[in-house]
FIDOTI-736598 format. One record per residue: x, y, z of N, C-alpha, C, O in turn; residue in one letter. Coordinates in steps of 0.001 Angstrom, whole numbers, padded with zeros to 6 digits. Layout:
<atoms>
     n.x     n.y     n.z    ca.x    ca.y    ca.z     c.x     c.y     c.z     o.x     o.y     o.z r
       X       Y       Z       X       Y       Z       X       Y       Z       X       Y       Z a
...
</atoms>
This chain:
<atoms>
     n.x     n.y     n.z    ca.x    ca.y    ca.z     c.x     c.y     c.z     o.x     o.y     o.z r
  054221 -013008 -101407  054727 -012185 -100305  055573 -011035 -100853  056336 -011318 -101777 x
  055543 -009817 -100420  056603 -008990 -100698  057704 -008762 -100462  058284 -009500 -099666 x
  058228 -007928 -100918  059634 -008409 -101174  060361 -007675 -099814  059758 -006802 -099191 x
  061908 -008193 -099376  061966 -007624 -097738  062499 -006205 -098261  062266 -005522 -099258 x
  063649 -006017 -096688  063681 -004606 -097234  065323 -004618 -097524  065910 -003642 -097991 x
  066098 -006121 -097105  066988 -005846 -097995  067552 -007803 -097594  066840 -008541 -096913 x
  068661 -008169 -098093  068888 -009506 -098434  070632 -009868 -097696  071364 -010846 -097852 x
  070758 -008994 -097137  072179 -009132 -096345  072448 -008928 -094995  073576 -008561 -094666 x
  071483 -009131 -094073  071183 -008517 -092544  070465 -010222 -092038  069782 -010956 -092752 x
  070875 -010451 -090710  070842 -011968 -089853  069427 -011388 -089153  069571 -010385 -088454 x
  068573 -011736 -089237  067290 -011545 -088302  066822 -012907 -087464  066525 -013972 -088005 x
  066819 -012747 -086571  066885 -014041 -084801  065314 -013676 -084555  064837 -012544 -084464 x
  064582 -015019 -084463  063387 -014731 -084682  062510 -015899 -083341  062955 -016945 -082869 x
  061535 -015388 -083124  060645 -016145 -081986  059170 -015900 -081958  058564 -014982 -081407 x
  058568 -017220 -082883  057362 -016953 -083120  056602 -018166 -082398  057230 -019178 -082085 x
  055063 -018018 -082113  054012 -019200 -081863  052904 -018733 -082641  052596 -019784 -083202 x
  052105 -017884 -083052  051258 -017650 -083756  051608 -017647 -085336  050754 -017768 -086215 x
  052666 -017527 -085507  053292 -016789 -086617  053222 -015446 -086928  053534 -015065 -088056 x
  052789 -014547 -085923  053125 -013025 -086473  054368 -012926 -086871  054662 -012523 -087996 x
  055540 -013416 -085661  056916 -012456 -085354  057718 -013464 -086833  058673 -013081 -087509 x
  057167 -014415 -086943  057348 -015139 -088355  057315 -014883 -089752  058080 -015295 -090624 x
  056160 -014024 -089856  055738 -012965 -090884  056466 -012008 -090876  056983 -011692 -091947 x
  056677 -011431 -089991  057096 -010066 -090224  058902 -010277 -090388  059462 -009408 -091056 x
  059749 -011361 -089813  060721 -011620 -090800  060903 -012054 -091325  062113 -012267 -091389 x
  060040 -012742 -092357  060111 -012900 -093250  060003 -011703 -094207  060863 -011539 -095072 x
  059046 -010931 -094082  058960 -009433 -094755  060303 -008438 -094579  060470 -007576 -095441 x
  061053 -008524 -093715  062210 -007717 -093108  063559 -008306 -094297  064561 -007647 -094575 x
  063212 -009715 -094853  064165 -010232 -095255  065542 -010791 -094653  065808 -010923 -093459 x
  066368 -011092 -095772  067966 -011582 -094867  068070 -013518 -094725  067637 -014311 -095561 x
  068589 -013771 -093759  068964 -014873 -093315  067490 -014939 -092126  066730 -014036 -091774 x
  067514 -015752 -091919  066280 -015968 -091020  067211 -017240 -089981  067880 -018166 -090441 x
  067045 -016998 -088869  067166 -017608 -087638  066382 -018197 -086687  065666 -017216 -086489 x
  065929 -019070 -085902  064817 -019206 -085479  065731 -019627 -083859  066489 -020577 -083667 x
  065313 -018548 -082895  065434 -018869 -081466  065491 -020186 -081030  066424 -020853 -080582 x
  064341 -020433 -081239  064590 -022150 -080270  065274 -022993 -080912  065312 -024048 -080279 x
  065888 -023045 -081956  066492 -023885 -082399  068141 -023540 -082662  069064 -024300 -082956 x
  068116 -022006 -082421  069706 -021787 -081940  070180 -021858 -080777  071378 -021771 -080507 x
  068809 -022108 -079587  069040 -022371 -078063  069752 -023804 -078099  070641 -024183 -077336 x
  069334 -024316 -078856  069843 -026201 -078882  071276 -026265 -079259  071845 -027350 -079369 x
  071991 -024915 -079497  073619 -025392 -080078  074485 -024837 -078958  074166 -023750 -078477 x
  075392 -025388 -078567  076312 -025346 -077788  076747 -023604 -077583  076595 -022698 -076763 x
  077391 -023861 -078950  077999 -022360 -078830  077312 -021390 -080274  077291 -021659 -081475 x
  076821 -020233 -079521  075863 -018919 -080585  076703 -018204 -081461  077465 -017669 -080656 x
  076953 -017954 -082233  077775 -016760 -082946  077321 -016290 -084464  077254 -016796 -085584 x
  077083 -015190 -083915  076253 -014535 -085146  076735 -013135 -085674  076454 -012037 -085196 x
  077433 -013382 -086640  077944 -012098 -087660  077527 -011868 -088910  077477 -012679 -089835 x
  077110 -010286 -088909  076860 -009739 -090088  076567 -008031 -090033  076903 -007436 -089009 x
  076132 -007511 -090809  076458 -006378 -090746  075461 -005733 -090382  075710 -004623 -089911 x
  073874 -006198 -090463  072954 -006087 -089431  072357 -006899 -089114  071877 -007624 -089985 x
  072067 -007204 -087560  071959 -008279 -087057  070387 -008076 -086139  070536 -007322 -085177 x
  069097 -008572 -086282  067990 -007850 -085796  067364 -008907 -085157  067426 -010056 -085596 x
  066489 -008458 -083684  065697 -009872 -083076  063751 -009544 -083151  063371 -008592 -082470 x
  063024 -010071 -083687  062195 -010229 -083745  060965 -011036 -082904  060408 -012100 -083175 x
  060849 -010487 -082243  059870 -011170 -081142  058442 -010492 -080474  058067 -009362 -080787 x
  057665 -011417 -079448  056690 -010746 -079312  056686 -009961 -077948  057647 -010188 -077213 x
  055653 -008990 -077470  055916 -008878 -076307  055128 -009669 -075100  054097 -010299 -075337 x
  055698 -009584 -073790  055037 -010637 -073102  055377 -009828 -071859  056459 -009381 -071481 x
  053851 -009745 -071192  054298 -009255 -070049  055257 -007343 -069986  055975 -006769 -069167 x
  054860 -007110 -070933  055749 -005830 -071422  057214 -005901 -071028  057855 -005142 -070301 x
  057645 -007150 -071773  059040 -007500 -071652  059266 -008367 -072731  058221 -008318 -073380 x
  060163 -009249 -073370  060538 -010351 -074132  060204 -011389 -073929  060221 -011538 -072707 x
  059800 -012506 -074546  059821 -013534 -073881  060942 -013937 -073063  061931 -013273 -073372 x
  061198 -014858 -072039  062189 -015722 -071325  063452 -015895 -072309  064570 -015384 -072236 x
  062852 -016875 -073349  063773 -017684 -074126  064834 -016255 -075183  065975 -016312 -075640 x
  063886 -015235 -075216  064789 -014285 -076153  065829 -013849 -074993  067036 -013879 -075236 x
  065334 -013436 -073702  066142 -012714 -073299  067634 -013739 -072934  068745 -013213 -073002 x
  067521 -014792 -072663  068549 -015292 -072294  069371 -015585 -073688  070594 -015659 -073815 x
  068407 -015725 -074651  069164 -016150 -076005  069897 -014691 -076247  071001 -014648 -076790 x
  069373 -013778 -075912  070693 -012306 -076461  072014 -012406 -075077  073135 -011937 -075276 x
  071692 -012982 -073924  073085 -013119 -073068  073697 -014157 -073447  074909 -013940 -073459 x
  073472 -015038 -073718  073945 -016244 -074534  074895 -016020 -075518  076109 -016033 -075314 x
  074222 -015763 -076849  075098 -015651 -078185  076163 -014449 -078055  076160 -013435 -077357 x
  077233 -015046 -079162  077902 -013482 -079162  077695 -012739 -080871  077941 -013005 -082047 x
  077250 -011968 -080260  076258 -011199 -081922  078042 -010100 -082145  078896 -009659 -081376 x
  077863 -010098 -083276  078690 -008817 -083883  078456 -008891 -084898  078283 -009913 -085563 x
  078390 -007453 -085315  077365 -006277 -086193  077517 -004409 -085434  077657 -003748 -084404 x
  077354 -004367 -086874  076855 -002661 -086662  075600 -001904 -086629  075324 -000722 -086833 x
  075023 -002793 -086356  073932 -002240 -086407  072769 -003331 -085882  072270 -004156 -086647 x
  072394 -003206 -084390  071665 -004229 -084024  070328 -003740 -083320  070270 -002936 -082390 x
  069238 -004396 -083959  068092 -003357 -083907  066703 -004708 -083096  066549 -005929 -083077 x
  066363 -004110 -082834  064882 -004951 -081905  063633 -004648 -082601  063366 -003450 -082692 x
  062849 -005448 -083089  061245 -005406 -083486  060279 -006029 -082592  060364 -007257 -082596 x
  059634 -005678 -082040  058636 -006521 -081042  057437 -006676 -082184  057437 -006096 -083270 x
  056355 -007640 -081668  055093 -007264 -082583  054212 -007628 -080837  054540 -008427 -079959 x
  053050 -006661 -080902  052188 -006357 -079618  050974 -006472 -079793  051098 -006199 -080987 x
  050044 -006608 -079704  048096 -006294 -079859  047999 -004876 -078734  048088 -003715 -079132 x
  047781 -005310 -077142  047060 -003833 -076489  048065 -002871 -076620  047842 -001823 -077226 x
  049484 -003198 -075957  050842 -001865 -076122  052277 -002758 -075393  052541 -003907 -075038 x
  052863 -001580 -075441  054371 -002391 -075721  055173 -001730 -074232  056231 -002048 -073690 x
  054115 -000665 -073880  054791  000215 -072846  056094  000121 -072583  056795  000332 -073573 x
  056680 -000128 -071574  058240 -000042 -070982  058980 -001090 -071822  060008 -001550 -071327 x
  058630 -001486 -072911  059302 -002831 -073710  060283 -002414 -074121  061275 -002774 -073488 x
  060512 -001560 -075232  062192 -000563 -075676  062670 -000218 -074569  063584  000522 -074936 x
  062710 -000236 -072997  063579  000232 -072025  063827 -001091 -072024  064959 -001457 -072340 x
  062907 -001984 -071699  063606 -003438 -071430  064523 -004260 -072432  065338 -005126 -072115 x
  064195 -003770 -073807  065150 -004239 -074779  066843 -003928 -074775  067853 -004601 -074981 x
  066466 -002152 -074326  068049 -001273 -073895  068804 -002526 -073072  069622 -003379 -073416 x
  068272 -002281 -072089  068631 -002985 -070924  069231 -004212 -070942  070223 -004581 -070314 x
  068424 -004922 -071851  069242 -006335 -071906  070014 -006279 -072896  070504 -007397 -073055 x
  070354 -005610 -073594  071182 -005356 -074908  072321 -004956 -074103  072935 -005970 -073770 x
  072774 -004067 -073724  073509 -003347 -072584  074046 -004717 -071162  075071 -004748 -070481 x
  073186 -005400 -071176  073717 -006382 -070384  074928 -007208 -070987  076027 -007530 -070535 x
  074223 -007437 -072295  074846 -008401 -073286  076214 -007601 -074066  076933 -008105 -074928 x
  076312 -006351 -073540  077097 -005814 -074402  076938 -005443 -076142  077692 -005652 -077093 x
  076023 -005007 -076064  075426 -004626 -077308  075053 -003247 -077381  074594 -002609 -076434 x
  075258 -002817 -078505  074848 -001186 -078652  073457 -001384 -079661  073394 -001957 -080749 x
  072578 -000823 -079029  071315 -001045 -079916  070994  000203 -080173  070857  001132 -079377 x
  070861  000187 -081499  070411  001749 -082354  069126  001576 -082268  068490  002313 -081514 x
  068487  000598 -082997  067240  001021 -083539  065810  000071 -082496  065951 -001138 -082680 x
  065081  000256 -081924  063994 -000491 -081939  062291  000071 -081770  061783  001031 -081192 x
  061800 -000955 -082512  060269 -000542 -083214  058944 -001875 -082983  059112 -003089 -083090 x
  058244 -001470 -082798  056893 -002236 -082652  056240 -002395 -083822  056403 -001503 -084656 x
  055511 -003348 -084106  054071 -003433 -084897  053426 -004103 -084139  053730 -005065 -083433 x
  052021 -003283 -084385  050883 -003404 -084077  050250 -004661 -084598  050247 -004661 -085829 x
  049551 -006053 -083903  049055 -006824 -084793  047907 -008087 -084295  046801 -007606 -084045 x
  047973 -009220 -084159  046971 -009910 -083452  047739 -010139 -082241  048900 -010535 -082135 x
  046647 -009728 -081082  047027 -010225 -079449  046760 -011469 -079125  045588 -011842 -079060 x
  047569 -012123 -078929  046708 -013666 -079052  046891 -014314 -077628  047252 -015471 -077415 x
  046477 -013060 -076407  046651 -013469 -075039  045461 -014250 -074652  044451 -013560 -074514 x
  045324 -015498 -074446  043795 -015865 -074351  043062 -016112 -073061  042025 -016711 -072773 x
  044152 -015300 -072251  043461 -015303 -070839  042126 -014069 -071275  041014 -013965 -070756 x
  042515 -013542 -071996  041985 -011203 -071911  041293 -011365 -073389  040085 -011539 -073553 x
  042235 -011281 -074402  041695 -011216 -075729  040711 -012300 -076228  040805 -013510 -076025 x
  039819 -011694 -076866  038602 -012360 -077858  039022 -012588 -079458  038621 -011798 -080312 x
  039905 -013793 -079811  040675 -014094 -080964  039580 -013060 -081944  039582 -011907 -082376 x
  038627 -014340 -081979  037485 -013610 -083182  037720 -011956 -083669  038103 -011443 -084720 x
  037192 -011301 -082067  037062 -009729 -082214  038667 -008969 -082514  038730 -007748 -082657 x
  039956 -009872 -082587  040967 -009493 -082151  041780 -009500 -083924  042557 -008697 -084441 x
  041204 -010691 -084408  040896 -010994 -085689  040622 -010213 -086667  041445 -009952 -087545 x
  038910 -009539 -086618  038116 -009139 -087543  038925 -007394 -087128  038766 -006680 -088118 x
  039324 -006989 -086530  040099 -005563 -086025  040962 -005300 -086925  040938 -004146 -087353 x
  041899 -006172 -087451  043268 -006414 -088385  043456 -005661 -088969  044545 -005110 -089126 x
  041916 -005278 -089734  042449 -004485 -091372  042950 -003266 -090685  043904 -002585 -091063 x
  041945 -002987 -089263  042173 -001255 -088987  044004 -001094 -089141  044632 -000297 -089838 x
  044493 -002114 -088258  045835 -001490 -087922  047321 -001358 -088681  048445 -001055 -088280 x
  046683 -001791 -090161  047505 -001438 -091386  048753 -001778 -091067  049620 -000931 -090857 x
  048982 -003191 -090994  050059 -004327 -090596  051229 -003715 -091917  052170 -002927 -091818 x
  050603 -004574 -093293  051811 -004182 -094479  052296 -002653 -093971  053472 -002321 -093829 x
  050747 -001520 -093649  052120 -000163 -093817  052798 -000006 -092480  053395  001071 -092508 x
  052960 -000589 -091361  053455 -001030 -090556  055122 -001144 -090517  056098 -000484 -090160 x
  054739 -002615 -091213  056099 -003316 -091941  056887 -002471 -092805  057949 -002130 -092285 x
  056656 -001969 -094133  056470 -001009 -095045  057776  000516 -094110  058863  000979 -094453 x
  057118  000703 -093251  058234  001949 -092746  058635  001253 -091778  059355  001926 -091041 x
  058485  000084 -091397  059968 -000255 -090578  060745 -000993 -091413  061804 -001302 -090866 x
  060601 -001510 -092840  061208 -001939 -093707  062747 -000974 -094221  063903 -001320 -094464 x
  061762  000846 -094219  062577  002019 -095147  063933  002668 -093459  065070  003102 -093270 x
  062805  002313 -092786  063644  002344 -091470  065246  001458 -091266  066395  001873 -091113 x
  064730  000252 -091341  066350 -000588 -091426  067191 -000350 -092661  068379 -000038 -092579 x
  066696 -000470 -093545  067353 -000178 -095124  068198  001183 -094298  069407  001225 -094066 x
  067334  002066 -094007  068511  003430 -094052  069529  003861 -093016  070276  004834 -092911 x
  069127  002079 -091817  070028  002356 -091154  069566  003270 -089724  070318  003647 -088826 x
  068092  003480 -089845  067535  004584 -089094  068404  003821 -087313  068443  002673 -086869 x
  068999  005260 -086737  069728  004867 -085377  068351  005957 -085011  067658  006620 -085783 x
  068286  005783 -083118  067690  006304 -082420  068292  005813 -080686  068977  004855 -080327 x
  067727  006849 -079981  068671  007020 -078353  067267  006122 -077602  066045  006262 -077565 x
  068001  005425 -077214  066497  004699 -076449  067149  004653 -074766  067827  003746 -074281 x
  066665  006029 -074042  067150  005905 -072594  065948  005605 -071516  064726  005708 -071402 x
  067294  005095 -070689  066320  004050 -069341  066616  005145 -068334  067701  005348 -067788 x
  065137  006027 -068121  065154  006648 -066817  065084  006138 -065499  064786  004952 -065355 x
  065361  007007 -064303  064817  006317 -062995  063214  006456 -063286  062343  005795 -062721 x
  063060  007206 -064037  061035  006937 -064232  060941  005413 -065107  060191  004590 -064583 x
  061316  005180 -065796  061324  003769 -066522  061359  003046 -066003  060414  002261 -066080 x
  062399  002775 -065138  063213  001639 -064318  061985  001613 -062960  061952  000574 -062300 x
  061190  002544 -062647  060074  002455 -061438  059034  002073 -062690  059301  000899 -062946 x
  058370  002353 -063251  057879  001494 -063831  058052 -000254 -064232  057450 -001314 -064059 x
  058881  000098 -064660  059804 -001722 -065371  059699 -002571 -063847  059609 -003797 -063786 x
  059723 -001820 -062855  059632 -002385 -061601  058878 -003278 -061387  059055 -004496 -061418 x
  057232 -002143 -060958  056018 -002567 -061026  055287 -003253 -061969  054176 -003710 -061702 x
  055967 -003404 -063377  055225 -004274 -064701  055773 -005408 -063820  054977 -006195 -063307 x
  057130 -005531 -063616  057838 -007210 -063247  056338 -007315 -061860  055343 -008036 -061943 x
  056550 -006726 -061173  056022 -007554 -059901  054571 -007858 -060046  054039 -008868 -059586 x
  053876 -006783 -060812  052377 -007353 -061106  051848 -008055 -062425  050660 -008329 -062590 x
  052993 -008357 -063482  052798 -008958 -064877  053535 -010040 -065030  053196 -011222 -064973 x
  054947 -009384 -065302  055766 -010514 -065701  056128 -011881 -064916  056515 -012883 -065519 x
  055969 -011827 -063532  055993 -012586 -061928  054906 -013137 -062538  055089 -013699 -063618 x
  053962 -013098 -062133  052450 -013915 -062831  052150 -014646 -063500  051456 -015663 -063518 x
  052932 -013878 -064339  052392 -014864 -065975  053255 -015290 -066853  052901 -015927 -067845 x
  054785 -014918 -066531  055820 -015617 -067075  056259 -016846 -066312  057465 -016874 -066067 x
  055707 -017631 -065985  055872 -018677 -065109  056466 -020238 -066412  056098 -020676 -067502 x
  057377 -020505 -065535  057895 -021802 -066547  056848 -022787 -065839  057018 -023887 -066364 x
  056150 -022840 -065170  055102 -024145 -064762  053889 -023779 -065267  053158 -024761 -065133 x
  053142 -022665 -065901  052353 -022331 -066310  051567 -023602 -066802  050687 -024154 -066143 x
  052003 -023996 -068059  051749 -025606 -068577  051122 -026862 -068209  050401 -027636 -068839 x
  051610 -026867 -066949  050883 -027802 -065849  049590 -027473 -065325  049080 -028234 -064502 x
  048978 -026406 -065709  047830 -025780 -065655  046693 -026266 -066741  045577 -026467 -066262 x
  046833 -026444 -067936  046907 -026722 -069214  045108 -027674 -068927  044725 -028362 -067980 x
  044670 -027419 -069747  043584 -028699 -069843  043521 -029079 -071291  043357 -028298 -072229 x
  043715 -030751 -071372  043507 -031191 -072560  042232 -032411 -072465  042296 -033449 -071807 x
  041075 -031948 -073326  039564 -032298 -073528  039961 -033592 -074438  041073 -033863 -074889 x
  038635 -034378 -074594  038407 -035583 -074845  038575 -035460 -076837  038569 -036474 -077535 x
  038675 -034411 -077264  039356 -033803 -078367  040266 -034802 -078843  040184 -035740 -079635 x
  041226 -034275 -078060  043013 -034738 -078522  042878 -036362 -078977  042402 -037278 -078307 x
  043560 -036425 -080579  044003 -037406 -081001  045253 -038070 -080694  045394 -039212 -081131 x
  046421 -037411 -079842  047133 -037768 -079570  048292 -037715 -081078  049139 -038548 -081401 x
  047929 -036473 -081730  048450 -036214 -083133  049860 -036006 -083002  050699 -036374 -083824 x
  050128 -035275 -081711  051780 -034944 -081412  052176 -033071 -081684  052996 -032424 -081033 x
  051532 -032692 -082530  051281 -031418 -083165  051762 -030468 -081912  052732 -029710 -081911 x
  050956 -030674 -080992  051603 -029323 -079558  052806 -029762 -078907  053215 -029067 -077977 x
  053699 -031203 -079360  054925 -031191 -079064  056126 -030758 -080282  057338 -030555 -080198 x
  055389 -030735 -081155  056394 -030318 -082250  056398 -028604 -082127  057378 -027865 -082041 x
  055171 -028302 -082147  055055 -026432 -081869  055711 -025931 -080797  055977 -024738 -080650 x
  056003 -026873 -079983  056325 -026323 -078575  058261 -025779 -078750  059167 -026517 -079136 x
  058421 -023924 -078207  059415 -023666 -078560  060622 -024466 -077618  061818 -024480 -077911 x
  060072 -025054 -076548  061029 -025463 -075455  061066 -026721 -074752  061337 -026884 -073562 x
  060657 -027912 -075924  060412 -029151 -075619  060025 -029625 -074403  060594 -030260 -073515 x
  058508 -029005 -074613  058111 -028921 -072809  056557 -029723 -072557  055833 -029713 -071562 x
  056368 -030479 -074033  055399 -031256 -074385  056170 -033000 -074321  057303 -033210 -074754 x
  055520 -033802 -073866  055471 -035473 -074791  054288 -035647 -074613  053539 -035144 -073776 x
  054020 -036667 -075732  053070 -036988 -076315  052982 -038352 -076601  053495 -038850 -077603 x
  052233 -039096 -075603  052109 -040495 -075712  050575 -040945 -076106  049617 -040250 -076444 x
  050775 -043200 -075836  049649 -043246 -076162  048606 -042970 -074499  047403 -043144 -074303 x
  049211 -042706 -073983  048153 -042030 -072730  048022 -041005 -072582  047188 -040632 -071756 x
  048612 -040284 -073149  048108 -038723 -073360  048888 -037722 -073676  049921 -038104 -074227 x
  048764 -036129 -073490  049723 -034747 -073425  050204 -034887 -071901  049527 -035230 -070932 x
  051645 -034506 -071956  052323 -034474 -070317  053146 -033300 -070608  054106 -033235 -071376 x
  052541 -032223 -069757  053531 -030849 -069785  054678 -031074 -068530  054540 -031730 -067498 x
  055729 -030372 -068950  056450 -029649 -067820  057048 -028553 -067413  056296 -027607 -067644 x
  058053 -028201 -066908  057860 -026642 -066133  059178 -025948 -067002  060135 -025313 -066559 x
  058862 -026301 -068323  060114 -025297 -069121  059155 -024656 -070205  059424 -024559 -071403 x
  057683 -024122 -069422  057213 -023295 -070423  057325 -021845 -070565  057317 -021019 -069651 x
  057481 -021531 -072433  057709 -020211 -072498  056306 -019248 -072773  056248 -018287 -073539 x
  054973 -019901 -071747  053811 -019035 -072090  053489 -018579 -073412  052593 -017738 -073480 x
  054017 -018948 -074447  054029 -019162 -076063  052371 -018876 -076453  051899 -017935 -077092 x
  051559 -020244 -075721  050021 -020850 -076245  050620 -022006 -077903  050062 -022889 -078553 x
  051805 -021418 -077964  051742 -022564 -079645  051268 -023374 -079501  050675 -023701 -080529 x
  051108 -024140 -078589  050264 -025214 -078456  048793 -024527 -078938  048306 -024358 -080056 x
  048355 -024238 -077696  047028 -023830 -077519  046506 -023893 -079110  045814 -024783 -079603 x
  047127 -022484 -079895  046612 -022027 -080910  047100 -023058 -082194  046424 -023117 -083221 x
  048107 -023706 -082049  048021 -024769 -082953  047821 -026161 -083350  048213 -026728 -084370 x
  046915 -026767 -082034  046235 -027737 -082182  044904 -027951 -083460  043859 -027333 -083660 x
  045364 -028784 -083946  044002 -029106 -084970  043108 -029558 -084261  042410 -030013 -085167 x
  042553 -029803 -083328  041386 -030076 -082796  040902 -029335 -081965  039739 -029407 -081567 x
  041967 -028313 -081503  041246 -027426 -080806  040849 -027772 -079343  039918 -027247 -078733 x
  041915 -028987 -078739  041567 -029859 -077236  042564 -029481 -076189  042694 -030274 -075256 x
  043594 -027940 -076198  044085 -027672 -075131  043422 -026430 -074837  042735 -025696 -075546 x
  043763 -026360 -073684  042407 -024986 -073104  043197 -024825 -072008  043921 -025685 -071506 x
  042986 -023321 -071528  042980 -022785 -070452  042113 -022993 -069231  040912 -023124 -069465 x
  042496 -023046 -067993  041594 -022784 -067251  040415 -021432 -067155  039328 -021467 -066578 x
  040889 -020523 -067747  040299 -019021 -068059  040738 -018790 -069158  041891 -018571 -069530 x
  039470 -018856 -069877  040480 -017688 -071329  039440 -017253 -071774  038419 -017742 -071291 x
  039310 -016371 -072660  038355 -015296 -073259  037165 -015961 -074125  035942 -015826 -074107 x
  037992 -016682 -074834  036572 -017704 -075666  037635 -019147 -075957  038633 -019448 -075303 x
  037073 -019855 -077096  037639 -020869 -077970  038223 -020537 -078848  039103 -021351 -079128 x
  038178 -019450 -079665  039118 -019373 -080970  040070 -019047 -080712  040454 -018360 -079765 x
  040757 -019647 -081796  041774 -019515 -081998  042917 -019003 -083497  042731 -019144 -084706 x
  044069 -018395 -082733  044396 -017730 -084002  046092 -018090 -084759  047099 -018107 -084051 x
  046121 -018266 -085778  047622 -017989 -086491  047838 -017530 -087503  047031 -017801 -088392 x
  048571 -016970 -087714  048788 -015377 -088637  048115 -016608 -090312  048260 -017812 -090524 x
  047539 -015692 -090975  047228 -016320 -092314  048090 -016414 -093144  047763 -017094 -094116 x
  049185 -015958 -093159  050497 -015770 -093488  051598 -017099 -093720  052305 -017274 -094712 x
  051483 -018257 -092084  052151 -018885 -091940  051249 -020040 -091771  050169 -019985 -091184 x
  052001 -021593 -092584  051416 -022786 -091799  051668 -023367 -090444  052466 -022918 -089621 x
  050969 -024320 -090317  051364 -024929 -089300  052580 -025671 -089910  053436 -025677 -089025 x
  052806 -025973 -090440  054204 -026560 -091117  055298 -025913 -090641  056259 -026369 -090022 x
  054919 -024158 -091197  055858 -023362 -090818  056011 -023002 -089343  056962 -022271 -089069 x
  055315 -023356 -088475  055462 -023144 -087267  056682 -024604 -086407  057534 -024549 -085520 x
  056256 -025484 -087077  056702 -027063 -086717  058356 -027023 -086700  059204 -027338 -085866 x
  058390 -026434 -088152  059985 -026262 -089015  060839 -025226 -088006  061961 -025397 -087530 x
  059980 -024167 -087856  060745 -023067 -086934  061015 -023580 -085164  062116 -023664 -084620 x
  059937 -023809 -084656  060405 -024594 -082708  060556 -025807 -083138  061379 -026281 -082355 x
  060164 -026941 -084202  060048 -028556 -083651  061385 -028698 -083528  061859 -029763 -083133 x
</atoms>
């Protein structure tokens, strides 16, 4: 792996595929992992740059990030947002402002990479997959690497044009499909060994796993970690684009287990 872009900066991280996993790991620093700083009483995170890494959902954060930045109390000089996206990120840096600003945070810097969409209602893993090389992930990383190193600040303002947008994403996207009962939807096929694997992946202990079967409940963060990290390949959607399935080549399932189990 290459080397980050520097070794003294706290990066707060929220992965299920392992993209947003990869890429801080590439960013370097201390590494943090969301769901498992949701489990401590009290958050407090100091250093001199302090960065959150996540995917987008719904052209917003996941659930679990946004409450995890009202939650903790971050201090730093410099606190910067990375999303990683597949189709686009649209109104996402207004929504990052926004909750940063809620939380009392001054956010200089925030940036996207482009990388696998792994929405499996819409996206075709396979075709979503074999696309990769186009969107030049390392040089991606690479200038948002020279970007934090130098400290790069930028004005990220929330218009009344934003905020009418950010509107209409909530009422026809994020309402929909950010649903904590989502899960209960879930189909698990004659597949499942009953291995345990989609309760350990799961960022929000929203899996058990007995000898009668998978039992979801309604604290899901629309993740798919499950989905995409079953070894057998026996949870499914009611609708989704195909069967494959994807996780960054980058990360194991180990490393996925270690980071939500």
């Amino acid at each position: 792996m290459k080397k980050g872009c520097e070794a003294t900066m706290t990066i707060c991280y929220f992965t299920a595929s392992g993209n947003c996993l990869y890429v801080a790991r590439r960013l370097g620093g201390t590494l943090l992992s969301i769901p498992q700083l949701m489990r401590q009483k009290d958050i407090e995170i100091t250093d001199d740059a302090v960065g959150i890494v996540c995917p987008v959902y719904a052209v917003e954060m996941p659930m679990m990030v946004r409450e995890f930045i009202t939650r903790a109390k971050i201090t730093t000089e410099y606190f910067f947002f990375v999303y990683t996206y597949g189709m686009g990120y649209a109104e996402a840096f207004s929504h990052a402002k926004i909750v940063a600003d809620t939380a009392d945070l001054d956010l200089k810097y925030v940036n996207a990479i482009q990388m696998v969409d792994n929405y499996l209602p819409i996206f075709d893993m396979q075709e979503q997959m074999d696309t990769l090389p186009e969107k030049d992930v390392e040089g991606q990383i690479t200038r948002l690497c020279n970007d934090i190193s130098q400290r790069k600040a930028m004005t990220i303002e929330v218009t009344d044009e934003n905020r009418a947008v950010m509107k209409k994403y909530k009422k026809e996207l994020a309402e929909p499909i950010l649903r904590k009962d989502t899960a209960l939807g879930y189909i698990v096929n004659d597949k499942c060994v009953r291995c345990g694997v989609c309760a350990r992946v799961c960022p929000a202990n929203n899996i058990t796993v007995t000898e009668a079967g998978v039992q979801f409940s309604d604290r899901c963060e629309v993740c798919y970690a499950c989905l995409h990290n079953c070894p057998q390949n026996a949870i499914h959607l009611p609708k989704e684009a195909n069967t494959v399935r994807f996780r960054n080549e980058h990360i194991t399932m180990a490393d996925i287990i270690k980071a939500n189990g």
